[in-house]
N, C-alpha and C positions, 0 to 999 in steps of 0.2 A: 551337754548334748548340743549338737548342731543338726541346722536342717542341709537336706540335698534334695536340689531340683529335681522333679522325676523327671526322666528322658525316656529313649525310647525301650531303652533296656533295663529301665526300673521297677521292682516291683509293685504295685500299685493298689488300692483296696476298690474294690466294686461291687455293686448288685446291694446300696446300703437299703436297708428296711427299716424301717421301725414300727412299734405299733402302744400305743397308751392305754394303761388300765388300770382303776382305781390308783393314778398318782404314781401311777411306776412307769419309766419307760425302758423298754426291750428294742435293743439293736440287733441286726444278724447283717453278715455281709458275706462276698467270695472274700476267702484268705488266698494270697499268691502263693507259688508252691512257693517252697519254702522255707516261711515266712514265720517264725515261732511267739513273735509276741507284737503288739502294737501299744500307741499310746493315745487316749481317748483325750481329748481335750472339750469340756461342757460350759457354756457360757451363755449368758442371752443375746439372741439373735440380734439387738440394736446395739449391743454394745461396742466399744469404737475399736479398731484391732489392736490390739497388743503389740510395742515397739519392742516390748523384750522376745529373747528369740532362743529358745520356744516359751509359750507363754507359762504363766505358774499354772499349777492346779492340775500337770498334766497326770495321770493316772494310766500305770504298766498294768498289761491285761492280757495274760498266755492264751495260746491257742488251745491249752489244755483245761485251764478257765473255762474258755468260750465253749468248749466240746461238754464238760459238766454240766456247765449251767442254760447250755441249746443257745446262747448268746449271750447279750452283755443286758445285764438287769442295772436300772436305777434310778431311785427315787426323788422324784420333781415334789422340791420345796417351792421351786422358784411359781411366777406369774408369769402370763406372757407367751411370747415364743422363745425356745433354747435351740441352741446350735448344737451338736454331736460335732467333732473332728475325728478321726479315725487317720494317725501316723501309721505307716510301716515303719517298725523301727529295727534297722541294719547294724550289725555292730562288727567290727573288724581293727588290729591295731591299737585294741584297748580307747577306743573309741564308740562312743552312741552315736547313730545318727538318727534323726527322723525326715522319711521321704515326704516334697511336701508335694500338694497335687495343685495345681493352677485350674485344671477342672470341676474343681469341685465335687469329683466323683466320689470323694471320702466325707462327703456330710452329708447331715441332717439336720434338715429344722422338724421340731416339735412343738404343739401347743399344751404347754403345763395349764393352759383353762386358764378362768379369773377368779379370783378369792372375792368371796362374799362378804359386804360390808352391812349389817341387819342393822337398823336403826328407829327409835322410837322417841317420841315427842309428846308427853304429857303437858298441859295446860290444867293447873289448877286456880282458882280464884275463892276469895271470899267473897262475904255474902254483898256485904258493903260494901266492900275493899276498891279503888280505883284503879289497882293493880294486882295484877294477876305472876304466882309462880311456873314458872317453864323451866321443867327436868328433863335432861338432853341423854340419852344413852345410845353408844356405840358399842356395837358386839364384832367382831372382825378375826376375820377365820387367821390371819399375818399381820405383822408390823405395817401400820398405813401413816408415810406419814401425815401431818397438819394440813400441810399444803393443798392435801386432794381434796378437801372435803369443806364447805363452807357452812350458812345458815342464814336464810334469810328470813326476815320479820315485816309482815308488811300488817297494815290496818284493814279490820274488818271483813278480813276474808283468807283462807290461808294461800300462801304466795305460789304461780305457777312453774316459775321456774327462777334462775337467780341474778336475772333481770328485774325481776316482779316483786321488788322493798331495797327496800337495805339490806345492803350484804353485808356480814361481820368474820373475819378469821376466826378459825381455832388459833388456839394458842401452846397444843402439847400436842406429841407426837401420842396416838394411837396404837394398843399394847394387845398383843390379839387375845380373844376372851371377850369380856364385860369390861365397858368404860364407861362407868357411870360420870357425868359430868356435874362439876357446881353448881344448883341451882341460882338463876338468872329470873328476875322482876321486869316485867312488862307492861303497858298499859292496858287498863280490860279487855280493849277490844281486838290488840296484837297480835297475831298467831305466827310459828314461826315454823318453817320446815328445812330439814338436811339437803343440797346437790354439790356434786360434784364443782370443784371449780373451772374446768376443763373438762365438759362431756366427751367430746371425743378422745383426747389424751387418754385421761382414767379409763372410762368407760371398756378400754380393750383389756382393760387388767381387773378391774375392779366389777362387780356388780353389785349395786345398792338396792337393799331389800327393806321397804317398812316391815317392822312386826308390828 
């Protein structure tokens, strides 16, 4: 497949909609007359463009589809914001082509929401003990990796945010589900709590929940 520039005589995809619901997203657009199939291209909106041409992943989708199904249905795994492309795709000469749009009038950004990161922090101690046991669990709706997520320990009070002690890495990527962690030895009066390494960054993706 190759792309062709739209001109002024090309036909073109408009009127793009979409709308999100429970984790599904639904496209509808104008088809040009016509115009018998297009090709969707789905990716996350920061992602850097694609030097190959057209890019992988693109997915054929009839006009006959779209009239069954009242549009184009599908389901957001991803986090984030995702892009929709919508090609016209021309063929003539035993060739494909995809028309591409410099306007932009064949996308969509959508927000697939943030995946929930639930995390809980037990403090156990003996009676006499000078040290105290700290059991770490992570529950996470997707794969998160290490990097998002720290723990800070700080004395005598538990820490505000991950400025407020010592900060320490995870050290293994996050499996979605129940992650229960190694219990870790502290001093009595230690207390330790989960943030983000990067509020802002994570934060658009992620939302961290005490349970």
């Amino acid at each position: 497949m190759k792309y062709a520039e739209a001109d002024a005589g090309a036909p073109v995809i408009t009127e793009v909609v979409s709308r999100v619901e429970d984790r599904f997203c639904t496209l509808r657009w104008r088809w040009p007359d016509g115009v018998q199939a297009v090709y969707i291209h789905k990716a996350s909106a920061e992602a850097p463009d694609s030097h190959e041409h057209p890019p992988p992943g693109m997915k054929l989708y009839t006009r006959e589809e779209y009239k069954a199904n009242n549009g184009y249905r599908d389901r957001l795994d991803e986090i984030g914001m995702v892009a929709y492309t919508i090609y016209v795709r021309l063929s003539g000469n035993g060739e494909t082509m995809l028309v591409r749009q410099q306007d932009g009038g064949n996308r969509a950004l959508v927000s697939a929401g943030k995946a929930r990161i639930y995390y809980a922090v037990q403090h156990k101690k003996g009676l006499f003990s000078k040290l105290k046991t700290v059991q770490m669990t992570i529950t996470a709706e997707v794969p998160v990796p290490k990097e998002v997520l720290c723990y800070v320990k700080k004395r005598d009070a538990h820490p505000s945010s991950k400025e407020d002690g010592a900060r320490f890495p995870f050290v293994q990527d996050f499996a979605p589900g129940r992650n229960q962690l190694p219990p870790i030895e502290v001093g009595k009066d230690d207390f330790i709590r989960i943030f983000f390494t990067d509020g802002p960054k994570y934060g658009a993706y992620y939302e961290l929940v005490p349970e």
